[in-house]
C-alpha positions in Angstrom: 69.8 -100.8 -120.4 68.3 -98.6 -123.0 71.2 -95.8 -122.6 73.6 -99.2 -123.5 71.6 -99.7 -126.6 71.9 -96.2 -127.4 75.7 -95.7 -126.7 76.7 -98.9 -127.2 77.8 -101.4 -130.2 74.2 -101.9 -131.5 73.8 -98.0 -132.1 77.5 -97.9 -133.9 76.2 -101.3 -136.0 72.9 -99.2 -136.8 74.9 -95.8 -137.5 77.1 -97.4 -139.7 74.3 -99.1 -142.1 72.5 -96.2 -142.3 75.8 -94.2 -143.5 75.9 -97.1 -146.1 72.7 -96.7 -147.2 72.4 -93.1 -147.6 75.8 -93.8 -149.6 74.1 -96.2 -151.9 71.0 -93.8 -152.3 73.4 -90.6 -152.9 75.7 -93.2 -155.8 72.0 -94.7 -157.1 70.9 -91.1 -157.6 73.7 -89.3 -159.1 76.3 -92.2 -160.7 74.2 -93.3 -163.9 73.6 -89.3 -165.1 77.2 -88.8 -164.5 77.9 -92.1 -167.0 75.7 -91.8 -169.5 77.3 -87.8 -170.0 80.3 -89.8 -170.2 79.1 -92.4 -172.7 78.0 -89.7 -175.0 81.2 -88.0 -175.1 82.6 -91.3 -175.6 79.9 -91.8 -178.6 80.7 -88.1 -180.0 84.8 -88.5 -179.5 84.3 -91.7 -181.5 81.8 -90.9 -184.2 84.9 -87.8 -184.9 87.1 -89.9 -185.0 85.1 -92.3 -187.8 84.5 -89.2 -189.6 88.5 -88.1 -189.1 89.6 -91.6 -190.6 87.3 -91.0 -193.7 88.3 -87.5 -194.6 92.1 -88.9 -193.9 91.5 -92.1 -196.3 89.9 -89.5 -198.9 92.6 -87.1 -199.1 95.2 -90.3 -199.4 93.2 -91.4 -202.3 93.3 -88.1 -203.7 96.9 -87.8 -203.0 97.7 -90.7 -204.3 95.5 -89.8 -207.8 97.7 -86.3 -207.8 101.0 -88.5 -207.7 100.0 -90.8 -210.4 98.9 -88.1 -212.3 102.6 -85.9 -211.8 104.3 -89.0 -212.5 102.8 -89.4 -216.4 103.7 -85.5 -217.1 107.1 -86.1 -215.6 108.1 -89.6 -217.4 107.9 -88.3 -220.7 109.8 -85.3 -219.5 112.7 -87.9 -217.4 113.8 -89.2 -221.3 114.1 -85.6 -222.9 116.5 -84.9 -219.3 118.5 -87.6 -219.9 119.2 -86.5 -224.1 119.2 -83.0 -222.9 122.4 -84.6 -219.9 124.0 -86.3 -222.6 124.1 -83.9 -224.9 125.8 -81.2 -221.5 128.4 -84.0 -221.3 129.3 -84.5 -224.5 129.5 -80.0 -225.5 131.9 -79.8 -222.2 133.2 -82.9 -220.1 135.1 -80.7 -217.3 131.7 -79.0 -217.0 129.8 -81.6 -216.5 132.1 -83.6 -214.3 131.9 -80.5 -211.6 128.3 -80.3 -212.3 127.7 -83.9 -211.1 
């Protein structure tokens, strides 16, 4: 009778929740280290990112500043092209026409 308990179903019932358990205990004691390390990478990754996204909004602000400012030297400049054009057309017309 005992050597059926031993061999038999009961045994392979017990083996088998004590392979469970020692599972859960070996996940309880080494899973939550293993996220948390991965939460803070997560945390670092997104914290560059935030910082990323600012210095990238910042330098399209400053582009955009830079633009605005070429665009008042060069309107002033676009009317004295134009008089300067007219004035190409008018010295030579086959000139200009192969220069457009």
């Amino acid at each position: 009778m005992i050597v059926q308990l031993i061999t038999g179903p009961a045994s392979a019932l017990g083996l088998a929740i004590l392979i469970i358990w020692a599972g859960f205990k070996l996940i309880a004691k080494y899973l939550p280290p293993i996220i948390e390390r991965h939460m803070q990478q997560v945390d670092t990754i997104a914290t560059r990112l935030e910082e990323l996204k600012q210095a990238k909004d910042d330098n399209a602000a400053i582009m955009n500043d830079a633009i605005a400012g070429l665009h008042t030297r060069l309107n002033p400049i676009e009317s004295d092209v134009s008089v300067i054009k007219a004035i190409v057309i008018k010295a030579s017309p086959t000139t200009a026409v192969e220069q457009i």
